[in-house]
N, CA, C and O atoms as a GROMACS GRO file, in nm:
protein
  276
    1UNK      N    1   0.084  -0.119   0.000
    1UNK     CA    2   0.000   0.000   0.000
    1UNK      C    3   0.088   0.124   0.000
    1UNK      O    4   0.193   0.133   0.063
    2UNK      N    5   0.026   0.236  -0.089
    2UNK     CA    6   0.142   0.342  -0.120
    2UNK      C    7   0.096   0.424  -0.026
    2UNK      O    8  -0.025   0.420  -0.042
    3UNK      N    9   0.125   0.520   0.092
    3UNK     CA   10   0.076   0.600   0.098
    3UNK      C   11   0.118   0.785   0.013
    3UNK      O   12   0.229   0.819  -0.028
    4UNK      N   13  -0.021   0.878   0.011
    4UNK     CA   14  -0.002   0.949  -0.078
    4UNK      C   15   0.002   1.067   0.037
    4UNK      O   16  -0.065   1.077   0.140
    5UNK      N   17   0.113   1.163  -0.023
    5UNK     CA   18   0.126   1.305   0.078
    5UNK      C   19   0.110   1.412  -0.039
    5UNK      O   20   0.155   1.410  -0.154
    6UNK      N   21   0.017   1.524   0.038
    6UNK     CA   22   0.060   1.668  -0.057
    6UNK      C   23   0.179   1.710  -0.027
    6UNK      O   24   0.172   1.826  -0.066
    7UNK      N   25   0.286   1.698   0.015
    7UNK     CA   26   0.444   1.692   0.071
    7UNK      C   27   0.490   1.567  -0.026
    7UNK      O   28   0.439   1.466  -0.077
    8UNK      N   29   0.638   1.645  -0.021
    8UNK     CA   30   0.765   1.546  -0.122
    8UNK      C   31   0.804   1.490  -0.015
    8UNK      O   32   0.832   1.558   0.084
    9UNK      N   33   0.814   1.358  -0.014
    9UNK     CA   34   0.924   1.291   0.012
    9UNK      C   35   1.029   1.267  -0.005
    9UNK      O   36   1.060   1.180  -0.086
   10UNK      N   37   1.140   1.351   0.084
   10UNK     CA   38   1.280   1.325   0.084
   10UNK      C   39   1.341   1.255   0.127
   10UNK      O   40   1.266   1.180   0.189
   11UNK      N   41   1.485   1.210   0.145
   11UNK     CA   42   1.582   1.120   0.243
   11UNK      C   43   1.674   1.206   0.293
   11UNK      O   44   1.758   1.260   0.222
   12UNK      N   45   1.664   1.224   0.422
   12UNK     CA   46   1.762   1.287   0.491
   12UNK      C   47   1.906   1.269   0.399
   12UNK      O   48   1.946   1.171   0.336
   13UNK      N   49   1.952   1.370   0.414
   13UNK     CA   50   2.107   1.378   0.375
   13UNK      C   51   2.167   1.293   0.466
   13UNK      O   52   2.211   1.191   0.412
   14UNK      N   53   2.184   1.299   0.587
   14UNK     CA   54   2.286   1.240   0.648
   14UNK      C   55   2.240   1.057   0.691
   14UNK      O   56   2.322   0.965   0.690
   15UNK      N   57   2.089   1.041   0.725
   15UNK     CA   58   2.073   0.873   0.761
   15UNK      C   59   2.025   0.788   0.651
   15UNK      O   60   2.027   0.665   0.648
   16UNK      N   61   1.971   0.882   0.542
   16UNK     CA   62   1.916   0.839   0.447
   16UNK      C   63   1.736   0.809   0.498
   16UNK      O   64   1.647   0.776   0.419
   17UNK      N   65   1.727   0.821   0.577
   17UNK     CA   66   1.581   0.804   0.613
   17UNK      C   67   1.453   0.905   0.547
   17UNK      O   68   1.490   1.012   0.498
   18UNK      N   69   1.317   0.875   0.546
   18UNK     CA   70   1.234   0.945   0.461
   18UNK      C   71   1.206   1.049   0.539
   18UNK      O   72   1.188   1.025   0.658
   19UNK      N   73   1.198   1.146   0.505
   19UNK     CA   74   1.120   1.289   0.526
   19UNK      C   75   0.995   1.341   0.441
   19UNK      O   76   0.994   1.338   0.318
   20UNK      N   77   0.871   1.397   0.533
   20UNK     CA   78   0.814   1.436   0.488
   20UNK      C   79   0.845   1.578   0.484
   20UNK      O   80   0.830   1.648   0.584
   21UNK      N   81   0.899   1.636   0.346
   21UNK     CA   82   0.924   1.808   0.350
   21UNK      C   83   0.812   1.866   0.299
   21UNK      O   84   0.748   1.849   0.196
   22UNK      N   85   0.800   1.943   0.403
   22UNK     CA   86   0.682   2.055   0.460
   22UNK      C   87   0.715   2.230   0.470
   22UNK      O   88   0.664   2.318   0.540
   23UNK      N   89   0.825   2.233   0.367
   23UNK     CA   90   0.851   2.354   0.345
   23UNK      C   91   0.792   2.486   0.279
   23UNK      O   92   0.834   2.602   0.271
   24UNK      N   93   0.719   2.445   0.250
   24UNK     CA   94   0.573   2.485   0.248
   24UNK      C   95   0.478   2.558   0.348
   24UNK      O   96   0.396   2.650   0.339
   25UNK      N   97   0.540   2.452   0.477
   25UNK     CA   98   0.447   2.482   0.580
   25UNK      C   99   0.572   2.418   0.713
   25UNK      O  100   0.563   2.327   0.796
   26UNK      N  101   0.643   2.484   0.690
   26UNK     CA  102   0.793   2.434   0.778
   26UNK      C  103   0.771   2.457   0.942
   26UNK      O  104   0.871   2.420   1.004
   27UNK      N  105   0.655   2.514   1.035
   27UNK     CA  106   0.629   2.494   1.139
   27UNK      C  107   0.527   2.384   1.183
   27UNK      O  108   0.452   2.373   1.280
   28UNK      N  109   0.554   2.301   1.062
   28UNK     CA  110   0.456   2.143   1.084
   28UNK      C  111   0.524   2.039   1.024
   28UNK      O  112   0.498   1.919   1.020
   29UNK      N  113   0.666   2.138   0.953
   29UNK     CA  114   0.759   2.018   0.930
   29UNK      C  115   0.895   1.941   1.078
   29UNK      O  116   0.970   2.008   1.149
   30UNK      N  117   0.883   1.822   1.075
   30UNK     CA  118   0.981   1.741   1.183
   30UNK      C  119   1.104   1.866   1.226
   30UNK      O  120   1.124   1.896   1.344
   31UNK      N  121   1.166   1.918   1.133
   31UNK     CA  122   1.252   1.968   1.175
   31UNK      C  123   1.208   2.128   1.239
   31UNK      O  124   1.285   2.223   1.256
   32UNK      N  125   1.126   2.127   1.254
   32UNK     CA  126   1.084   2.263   1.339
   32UNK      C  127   1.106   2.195   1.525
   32UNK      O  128   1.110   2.254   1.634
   33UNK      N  129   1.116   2.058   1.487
   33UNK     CA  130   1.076   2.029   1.649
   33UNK      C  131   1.253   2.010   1.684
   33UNK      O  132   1.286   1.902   1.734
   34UNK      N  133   1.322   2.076   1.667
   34UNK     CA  134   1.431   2.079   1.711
   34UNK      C  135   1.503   2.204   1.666
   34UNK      O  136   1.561   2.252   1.570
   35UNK      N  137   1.458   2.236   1.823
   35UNK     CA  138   1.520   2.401   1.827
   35UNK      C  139   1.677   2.464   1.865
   35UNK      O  140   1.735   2.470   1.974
   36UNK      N  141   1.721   2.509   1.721
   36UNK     CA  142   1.834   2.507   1.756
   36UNK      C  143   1.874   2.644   1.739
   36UNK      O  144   1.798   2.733   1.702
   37UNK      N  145   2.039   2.666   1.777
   37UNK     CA  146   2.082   2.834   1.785
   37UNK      C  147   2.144   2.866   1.681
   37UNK      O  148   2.193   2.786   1.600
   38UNK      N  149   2.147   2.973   1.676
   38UNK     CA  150   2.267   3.030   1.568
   38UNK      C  151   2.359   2.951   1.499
   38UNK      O  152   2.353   2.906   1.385
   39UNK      N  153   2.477   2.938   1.618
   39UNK     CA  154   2.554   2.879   1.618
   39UNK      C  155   2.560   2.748   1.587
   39UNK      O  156   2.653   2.686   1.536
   40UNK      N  157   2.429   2.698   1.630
   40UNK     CA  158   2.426   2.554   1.571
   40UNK      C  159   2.364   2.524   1.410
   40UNK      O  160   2.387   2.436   1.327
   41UNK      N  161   2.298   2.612   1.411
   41UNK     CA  162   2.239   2.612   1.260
   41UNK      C  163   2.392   2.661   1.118
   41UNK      O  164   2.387   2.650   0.996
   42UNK      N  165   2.477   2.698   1.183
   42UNK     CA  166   2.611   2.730   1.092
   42UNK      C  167   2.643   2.598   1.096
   42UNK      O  168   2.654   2.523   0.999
   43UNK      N  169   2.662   2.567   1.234
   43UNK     CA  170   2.760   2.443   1.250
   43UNK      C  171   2.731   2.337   1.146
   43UNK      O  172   2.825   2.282   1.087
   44UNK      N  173   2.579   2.300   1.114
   44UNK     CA  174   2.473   2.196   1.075
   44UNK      C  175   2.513   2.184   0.882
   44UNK      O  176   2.540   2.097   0.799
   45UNK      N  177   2.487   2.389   0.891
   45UNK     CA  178   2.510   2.420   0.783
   45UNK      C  179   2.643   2.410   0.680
   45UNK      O  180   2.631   2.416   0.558
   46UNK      N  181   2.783   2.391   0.758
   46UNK     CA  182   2.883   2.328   0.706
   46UNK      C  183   2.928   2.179   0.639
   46UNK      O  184   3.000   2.130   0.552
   47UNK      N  185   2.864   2.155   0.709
   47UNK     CA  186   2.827   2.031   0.725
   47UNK      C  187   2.754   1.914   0.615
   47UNK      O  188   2.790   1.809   0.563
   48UNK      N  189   2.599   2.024   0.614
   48UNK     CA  190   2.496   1.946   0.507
   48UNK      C  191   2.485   2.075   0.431
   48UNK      O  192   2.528   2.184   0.467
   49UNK      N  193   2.412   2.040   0.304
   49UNK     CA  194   2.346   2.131   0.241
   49UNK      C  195   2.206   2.135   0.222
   49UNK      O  196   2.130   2.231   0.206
   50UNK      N  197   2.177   1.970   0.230
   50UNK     CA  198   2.009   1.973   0.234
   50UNK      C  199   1.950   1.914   0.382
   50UNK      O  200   2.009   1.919   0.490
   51UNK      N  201   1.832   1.862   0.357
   51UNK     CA  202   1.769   1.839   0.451
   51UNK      C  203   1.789   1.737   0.536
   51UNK      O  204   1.867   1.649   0.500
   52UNK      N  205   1.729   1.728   0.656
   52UNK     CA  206   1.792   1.638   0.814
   52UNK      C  207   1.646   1.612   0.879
   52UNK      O  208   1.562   1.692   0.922
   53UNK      N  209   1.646   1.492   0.873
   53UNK     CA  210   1.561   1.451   0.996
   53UNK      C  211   1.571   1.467   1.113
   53UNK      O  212   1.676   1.448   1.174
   54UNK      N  213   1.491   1.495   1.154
   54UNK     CA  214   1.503   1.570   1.331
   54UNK      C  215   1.554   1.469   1.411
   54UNK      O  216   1.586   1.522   1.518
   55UNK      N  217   1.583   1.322   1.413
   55UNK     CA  218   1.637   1.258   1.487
   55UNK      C  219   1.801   1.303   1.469
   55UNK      O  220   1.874   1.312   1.567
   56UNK      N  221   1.845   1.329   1.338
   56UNK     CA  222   1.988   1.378   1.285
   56UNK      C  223   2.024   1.500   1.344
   56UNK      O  224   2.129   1.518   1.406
   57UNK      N  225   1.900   1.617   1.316
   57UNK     CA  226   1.942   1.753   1.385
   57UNK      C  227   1.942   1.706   1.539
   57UNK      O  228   2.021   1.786   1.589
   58UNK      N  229   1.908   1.639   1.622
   58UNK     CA  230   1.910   1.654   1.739
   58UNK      C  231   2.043   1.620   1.773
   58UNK      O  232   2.127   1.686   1.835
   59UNK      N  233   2.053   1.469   1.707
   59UNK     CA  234   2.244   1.431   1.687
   59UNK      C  235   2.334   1.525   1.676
   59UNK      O  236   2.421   1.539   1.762
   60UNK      N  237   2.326   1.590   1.587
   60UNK     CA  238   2.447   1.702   1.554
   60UNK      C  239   2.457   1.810   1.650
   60UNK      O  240   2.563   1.871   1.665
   61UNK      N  241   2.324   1.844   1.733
   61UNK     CA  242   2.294   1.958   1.790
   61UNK      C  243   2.377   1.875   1.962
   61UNK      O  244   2.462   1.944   2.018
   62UNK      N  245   2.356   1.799   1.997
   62UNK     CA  246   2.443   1.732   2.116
   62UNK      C  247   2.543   1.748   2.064
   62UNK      O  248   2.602   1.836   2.127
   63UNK      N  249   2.631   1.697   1.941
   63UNK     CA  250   2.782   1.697   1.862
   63UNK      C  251   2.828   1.828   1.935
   63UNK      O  252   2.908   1.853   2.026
   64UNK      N  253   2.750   1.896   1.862
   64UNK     CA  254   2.760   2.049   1.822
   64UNK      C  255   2.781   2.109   2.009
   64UNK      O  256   2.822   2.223   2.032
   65UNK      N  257   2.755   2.042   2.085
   65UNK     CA  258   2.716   2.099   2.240
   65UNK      C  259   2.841   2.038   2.321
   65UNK      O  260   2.879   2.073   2.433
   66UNK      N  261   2.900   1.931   2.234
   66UNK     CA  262   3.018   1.829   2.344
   66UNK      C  263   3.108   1.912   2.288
   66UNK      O  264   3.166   1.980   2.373
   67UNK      N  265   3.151   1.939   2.142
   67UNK     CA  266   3.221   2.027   2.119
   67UNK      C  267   3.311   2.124   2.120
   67UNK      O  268   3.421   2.145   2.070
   68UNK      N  269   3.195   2.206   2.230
   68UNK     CA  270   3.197   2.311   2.305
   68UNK      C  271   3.234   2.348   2.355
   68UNK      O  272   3.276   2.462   2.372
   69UNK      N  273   3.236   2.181   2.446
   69UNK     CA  274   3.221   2.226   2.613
   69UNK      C  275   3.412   2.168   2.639
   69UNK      O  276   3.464   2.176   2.750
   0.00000   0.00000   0.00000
């Protein structure tokens, strides 16, 4: 059974996993639920160029925090 979205289905850049992109409507897309800073959104941004599943941004965003410290 296929299911059908008004959203593209992407694969994360980094796990390869599916995304529903909601850029369109990007405060109902996964990656809105991982709130990140400035600094981490550069960091992310070196990094990838496209899109991340929020299990990935949360990964990088701890990376991004041990880093740091």
């Amino acid at each position: 059974m296929q299911l059908h979205s008004k959203h593209e289905i992407i694969a994360c850049e980094r796990c390869g996993g599916s995304i529903e992109c909601k850029a369109n409507a990007y405060t109902k897309c996964q990656c809105s639920a991982v709130q990140l800073s400035i600094n981490e959104v550069q960091y992310i941004s070196e990094l990838y160029d496209g899109c991340l599943c929020a299990k990935c941004l949360g990964e990088l965003q701890q990376e991004y925090q041990q880093e740091m410290h």
